[in-house]
C-alpha positions as CSV (number, residue, x, y, z in Angstrom):
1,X,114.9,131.4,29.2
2,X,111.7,130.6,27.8
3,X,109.9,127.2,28.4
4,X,111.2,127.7,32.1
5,X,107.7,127.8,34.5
6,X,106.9,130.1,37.4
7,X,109.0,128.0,40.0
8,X,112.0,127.6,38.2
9,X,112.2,131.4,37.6
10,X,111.8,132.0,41.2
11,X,114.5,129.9,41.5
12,X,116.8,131.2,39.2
13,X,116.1,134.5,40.4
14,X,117.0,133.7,43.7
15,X,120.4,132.2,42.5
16,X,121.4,135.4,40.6
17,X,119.7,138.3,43.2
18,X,121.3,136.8,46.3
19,X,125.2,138.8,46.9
20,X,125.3,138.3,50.3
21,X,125.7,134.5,50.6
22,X,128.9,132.8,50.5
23,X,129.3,130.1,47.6
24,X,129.0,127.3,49.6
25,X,125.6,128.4,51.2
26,X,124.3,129.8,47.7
27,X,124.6,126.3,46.7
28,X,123.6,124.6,49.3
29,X,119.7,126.7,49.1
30,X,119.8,126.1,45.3
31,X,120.2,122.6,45.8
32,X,117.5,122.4,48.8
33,X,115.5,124.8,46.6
34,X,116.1,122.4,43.2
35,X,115.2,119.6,46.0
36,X,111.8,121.3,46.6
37,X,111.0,122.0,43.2
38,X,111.7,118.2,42.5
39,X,109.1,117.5,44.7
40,X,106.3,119.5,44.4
41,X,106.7,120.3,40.3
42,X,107.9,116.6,39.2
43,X,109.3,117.9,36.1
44,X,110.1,115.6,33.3
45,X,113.6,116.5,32.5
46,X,115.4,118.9,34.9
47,X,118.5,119.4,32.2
48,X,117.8,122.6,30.9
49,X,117.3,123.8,34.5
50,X,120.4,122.5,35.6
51,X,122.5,124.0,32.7
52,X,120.6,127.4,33.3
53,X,121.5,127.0,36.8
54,X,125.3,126.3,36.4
55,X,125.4,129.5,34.5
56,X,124.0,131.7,36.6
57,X,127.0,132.7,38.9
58,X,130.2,132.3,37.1
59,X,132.3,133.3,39.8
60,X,130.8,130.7,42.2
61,X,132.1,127.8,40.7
62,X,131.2,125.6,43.5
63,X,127.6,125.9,42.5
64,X,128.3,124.8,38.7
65,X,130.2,121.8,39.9
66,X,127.8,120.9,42.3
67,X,124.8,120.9,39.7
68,X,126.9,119.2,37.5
69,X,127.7,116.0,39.8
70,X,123.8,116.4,40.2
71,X,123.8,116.4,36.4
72,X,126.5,113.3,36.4
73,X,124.2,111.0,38.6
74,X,120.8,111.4,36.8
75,X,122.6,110.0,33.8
76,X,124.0,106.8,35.7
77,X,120.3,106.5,36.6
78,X,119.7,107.9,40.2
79,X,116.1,110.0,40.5
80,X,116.6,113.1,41.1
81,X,115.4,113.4,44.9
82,X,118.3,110.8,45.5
83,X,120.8,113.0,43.1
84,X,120.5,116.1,44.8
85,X,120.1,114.5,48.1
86,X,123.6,112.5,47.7
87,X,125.4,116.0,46.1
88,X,123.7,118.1,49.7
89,X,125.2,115.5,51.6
90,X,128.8,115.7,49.8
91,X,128.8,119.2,50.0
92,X,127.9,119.6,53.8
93,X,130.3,117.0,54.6
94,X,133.3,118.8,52.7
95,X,132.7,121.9,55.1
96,X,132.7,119.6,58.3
97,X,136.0,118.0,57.2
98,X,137.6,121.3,56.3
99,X,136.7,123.1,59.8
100,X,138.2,119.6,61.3
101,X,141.5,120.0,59.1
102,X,141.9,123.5,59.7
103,X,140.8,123.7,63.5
104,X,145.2,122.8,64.1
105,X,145.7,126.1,62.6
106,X,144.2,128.7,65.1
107,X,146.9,128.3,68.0
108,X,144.8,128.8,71.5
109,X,143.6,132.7,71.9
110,X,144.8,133.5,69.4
111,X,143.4,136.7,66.9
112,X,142.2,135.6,63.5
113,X,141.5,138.0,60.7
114,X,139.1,137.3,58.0
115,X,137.4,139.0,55.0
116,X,133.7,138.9,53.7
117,X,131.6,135.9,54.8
118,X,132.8,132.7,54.4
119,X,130.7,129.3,55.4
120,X,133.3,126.9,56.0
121,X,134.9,129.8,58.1
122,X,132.3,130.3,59.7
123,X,131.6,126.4,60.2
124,X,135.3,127.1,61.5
125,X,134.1,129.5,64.0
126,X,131.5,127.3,65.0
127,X,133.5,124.3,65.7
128,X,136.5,126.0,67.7
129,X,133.8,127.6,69.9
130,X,132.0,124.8,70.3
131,X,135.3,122.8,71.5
132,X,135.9,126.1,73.7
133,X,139.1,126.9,72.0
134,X,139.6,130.0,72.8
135,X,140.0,133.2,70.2
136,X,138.6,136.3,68.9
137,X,138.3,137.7,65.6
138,X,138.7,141.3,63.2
139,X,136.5,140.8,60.5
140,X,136.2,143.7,57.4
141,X,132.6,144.8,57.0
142,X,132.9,143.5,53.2
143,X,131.8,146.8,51.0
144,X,129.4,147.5,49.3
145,X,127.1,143.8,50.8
146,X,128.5,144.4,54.2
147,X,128.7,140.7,54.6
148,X,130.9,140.8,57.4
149,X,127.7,142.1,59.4
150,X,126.3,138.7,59.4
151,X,129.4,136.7,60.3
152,X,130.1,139.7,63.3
153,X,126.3,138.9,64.4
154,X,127.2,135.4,64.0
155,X,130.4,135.7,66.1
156,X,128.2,137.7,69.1
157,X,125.7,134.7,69.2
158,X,128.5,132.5,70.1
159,X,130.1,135.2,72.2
160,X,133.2,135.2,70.6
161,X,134.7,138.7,70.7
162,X,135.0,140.6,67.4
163,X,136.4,143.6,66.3
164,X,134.1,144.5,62.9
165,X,136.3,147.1,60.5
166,X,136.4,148.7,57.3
167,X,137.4,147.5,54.7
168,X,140.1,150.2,54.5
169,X,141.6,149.3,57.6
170,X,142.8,146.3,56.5
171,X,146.3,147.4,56.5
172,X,146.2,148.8,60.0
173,X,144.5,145.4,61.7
174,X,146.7,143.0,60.3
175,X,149.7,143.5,62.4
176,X,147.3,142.6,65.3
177,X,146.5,139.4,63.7
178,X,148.3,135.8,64.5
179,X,146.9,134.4,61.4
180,X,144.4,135.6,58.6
181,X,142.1,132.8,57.0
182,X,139.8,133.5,54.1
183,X,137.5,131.3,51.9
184,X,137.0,131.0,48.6
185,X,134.8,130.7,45.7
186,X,136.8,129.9,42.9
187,X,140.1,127.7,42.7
188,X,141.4,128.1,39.5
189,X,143.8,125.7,37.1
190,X,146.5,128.4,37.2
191,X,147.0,128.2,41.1
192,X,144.7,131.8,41.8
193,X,141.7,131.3,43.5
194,X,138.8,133.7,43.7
195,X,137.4,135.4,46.5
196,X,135.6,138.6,47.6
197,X,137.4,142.0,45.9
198,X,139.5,143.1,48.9
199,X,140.6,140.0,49.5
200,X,144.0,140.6,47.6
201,X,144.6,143.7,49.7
202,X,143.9,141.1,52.5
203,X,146.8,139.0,51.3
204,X,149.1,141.3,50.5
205,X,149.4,142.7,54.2
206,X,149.0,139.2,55.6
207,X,152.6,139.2,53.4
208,X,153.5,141.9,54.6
209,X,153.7,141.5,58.2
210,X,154.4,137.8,58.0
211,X,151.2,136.4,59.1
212,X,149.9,132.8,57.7
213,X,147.3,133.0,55.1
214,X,145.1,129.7,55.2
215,X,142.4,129.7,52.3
216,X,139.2,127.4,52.7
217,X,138.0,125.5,49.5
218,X,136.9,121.9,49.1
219,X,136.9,120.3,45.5
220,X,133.7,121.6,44.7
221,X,135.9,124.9,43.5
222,X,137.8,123.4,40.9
223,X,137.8,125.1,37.8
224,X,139.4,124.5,34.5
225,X,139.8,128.3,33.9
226,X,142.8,130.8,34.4
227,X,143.1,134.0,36.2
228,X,143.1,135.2,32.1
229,X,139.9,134.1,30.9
230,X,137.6,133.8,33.9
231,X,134.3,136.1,34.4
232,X,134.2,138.4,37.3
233,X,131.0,138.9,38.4
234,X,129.9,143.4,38.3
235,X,127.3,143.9,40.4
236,X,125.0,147.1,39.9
237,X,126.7,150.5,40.7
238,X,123.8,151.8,42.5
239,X,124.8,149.5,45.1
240,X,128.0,151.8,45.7
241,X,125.8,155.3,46.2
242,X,127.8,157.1,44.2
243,X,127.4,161.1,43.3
244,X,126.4,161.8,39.8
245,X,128.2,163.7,37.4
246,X,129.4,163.3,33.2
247,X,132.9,162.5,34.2
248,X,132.1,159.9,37.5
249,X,131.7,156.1,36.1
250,X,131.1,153.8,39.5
251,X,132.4,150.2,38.8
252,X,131.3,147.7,41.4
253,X,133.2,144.5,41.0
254,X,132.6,141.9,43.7
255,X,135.1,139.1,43.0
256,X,138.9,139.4,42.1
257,X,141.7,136.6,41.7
258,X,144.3,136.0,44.1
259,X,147.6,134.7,42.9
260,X,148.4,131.5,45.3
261,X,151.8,133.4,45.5
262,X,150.3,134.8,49.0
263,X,149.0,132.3,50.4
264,X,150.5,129.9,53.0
265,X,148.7,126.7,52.2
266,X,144.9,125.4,51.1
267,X,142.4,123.6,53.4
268,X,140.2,121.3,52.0
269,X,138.5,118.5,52.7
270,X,141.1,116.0,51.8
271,X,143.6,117.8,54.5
272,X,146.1,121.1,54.6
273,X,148.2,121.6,51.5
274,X,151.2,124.0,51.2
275,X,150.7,126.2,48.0
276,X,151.6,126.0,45.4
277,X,151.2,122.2,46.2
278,X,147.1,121.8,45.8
279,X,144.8,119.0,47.1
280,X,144.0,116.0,44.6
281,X,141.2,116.8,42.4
């Protein structure tokens, strides 16, 4: 990465440091934080930045794509202030029409169960309390990031009721459920998306008991790979706090594939699809 100056680093190290966000916020600060850097560095060609960028989350492919249509409208001959301003806007837009789309979903009181932390379900959340629709939620506390912490604390502010859980008491929660929606980081071409590891375990009760599975993912996910040849992210072990010992090898992997097999249907921004239908690309 050398030829890269002080800024950009701080940028990139930002990008790949940060487990806790969902994908659509992770992109949304490296494209305010690319926005910033525009501004205050005026470098003369941000290519190699954007293709070091793209790269530096594999499983998030909502942040490639996005730096790509970045990418897409410097070469048609937009600055790149109006670039990354223009692919912001998209991006925040897509989550607005998705909590719109999905809002039909959540009958009145009803209990939704979720996994990890999720912006457009948390843009969700926002938008069916703000409307005073009432509902509560069981969220997992998302081992070993406890991201569900943030989207509980998120849930008090609005003082919707939530029940916070282990992620190991999945299978005892779901029955309580009346429907279980997840996002997603990664939709890939052979119908499986990508999502949070526990997420499948998630599903597979949802099946289970017969409760709708809704996932959340506007184009920005696309992805050309298959659940055979995609990268899943493995975050440090330490995170884990695991005993030591010769014989004890702690694997901490944060994203795993979901076949579309479980799910009900996809939300995007174009509208609610039934899988293994999916949304134009």
């Amino acid at each position: 990465m050398s030829g890269f100056d002080d800024r950009a680093m701080e940028l990139l190290r930002m990008l790949r440091k940060d487990y806790k966000s969902g994908a659509t916020t992770l992109a949304l600060k490296t494209l305010k934080g690319l926005s910033r850097y525009v501004e205050e560095v005026k470098p003369g060609d941000l290519t190699p930045l954007l293709g070091e960028l793209r790269n530096a989350r594999p499983s998030m492919i909502v942040i490639a794509n996005a730096l790509a249509r970045v990418a897409s409208r410097l070469a048609g001959g937009e600055t790149p202030l109006a670039a990354i301003t223009r692919v912001t806007c998209e991006l925040e837009n897509a989550s607005s029409a998705i909590a719109r789309h999905a809002h039909p979903l959540i009958p009145t009181n009803a209990v939704v169960m979720t996994h990890s932390a999720s912006s457009a379900v948390l843009g969700l959340f926002r938008l069916l309390a703000h409307e005073q629709h009432g509902f509560s939620v069981i969220c997992t506390q998302s081992s070993p990031g406890h991201e569900g912490h943030s989207l509980a604390v998120a849930l008090n502010d609005m003082k919707v009721p939530v029940t916070l859980i282990t992620d190991a008491q999945i299978g005892l929660f779901v029955p309580q459920a009346d429907v279980v929606i997840t996002g997603c980081d990664t939709w890939l071409a052979d119908g499986h998306f990508i999502n949070k590891s526990g997420t499948r375990l998630l599903a597979l009760a949802a099946r289970a008991h017969k409760k709708p599975l809704w996932v959340l993912a506007d184009s920005f996910r696309h992805s050309d790979q298959t659940s055979e040849d995609v990268t899943l992210e493995e975050m440090p072990a330490s995170e884990l706090g695991a005993p030591e010992g010769d014989w004890i090898t702690p694997r901490n992997i944060y994203f795993e594939t979901i076949p579309e097999s479980l799910v009900t249907g996809r939300v995007s921004e174009q509208g609610v699809f039934s899988c293994p239908d999916s949304p134009r690309q």
